[in-house]
C-alpha positions in Angstrom: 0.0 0.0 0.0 2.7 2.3 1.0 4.6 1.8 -2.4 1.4 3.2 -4.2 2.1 7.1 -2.6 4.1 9.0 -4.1 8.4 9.6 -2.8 7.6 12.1 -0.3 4.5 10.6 1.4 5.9 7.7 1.6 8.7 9.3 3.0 6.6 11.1 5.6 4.7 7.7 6.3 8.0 6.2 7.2 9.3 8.8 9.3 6.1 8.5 11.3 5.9 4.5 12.4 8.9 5.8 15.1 4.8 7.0 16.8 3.0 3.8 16.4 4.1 2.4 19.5 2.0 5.2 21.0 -1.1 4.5 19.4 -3.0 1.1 18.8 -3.2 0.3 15.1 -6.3 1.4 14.5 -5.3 4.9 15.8 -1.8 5.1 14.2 -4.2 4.1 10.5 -6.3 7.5 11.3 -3.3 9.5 12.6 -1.5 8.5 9.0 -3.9 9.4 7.1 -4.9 12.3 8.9 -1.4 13.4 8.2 -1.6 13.0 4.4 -4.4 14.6 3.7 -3.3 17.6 5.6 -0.3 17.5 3.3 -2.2 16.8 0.1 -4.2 20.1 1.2 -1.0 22.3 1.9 0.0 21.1 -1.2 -2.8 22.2 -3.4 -3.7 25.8 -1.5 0.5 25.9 -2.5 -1.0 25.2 -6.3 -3.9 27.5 -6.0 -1.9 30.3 -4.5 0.8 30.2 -7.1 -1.9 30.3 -9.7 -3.3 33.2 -8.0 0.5 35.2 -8.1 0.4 34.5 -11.7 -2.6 35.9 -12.3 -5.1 33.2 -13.1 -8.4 33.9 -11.2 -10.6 30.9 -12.4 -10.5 27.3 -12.5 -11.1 27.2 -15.6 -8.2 29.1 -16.9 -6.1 26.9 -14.3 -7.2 24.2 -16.2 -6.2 25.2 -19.3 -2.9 26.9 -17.8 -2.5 23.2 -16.7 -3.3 21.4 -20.4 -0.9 23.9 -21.8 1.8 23.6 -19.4 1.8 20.0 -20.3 1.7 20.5 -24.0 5.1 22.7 -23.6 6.1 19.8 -21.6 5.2 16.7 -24.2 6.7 19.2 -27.3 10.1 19.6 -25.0 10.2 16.3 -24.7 9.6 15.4 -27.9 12.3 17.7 -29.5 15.0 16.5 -27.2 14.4 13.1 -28.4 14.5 13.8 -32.0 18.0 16.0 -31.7 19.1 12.9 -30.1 18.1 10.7 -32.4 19.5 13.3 -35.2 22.7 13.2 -33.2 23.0 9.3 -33.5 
């Protein structure tokens, strides 16, 4: 279950079983994923207020910030592999 989060949960899931001899199972299960969520919602007010700094007001133009972002992504991708295979 663990190797299904992603580096840094897992990383902060580890660091916390030192506190599961404090709880009973059942308690350190809540207290874990109490944690996580907390993190996953720091981690997308982080999202929302970066979207906000550059300027985008709606979801909707965060999602297509978001579909162009990746497009950028895919296309620099995609032109690094074909100088490289030009290179070969």
């Amino acid at each position: 279950e663990d190797l299904l989060l992603p580096p840094d949960e897992r990383d902060l899931v580890n660091r916390m079983r030192l506190f599961a001899r404090f709880h009973s199972p059942e308690e350190h299960e809540k207290f874990i994923k109490d944690l996580l969520k907390a993190k996953r919602l720091r981690k997308e007010i982080a999202k929302l207020q970066q979207y906000r700094r550059m300027g985008i007001q709606t979801l909707s133009e965060a999602e297509k910030y978001e579909l162009d972002r990746d497009r950028r992504e895919h296309h620099k991708v995609a032109l690094r592999q074909k100088e490289a295979d030009d290179a070969k």
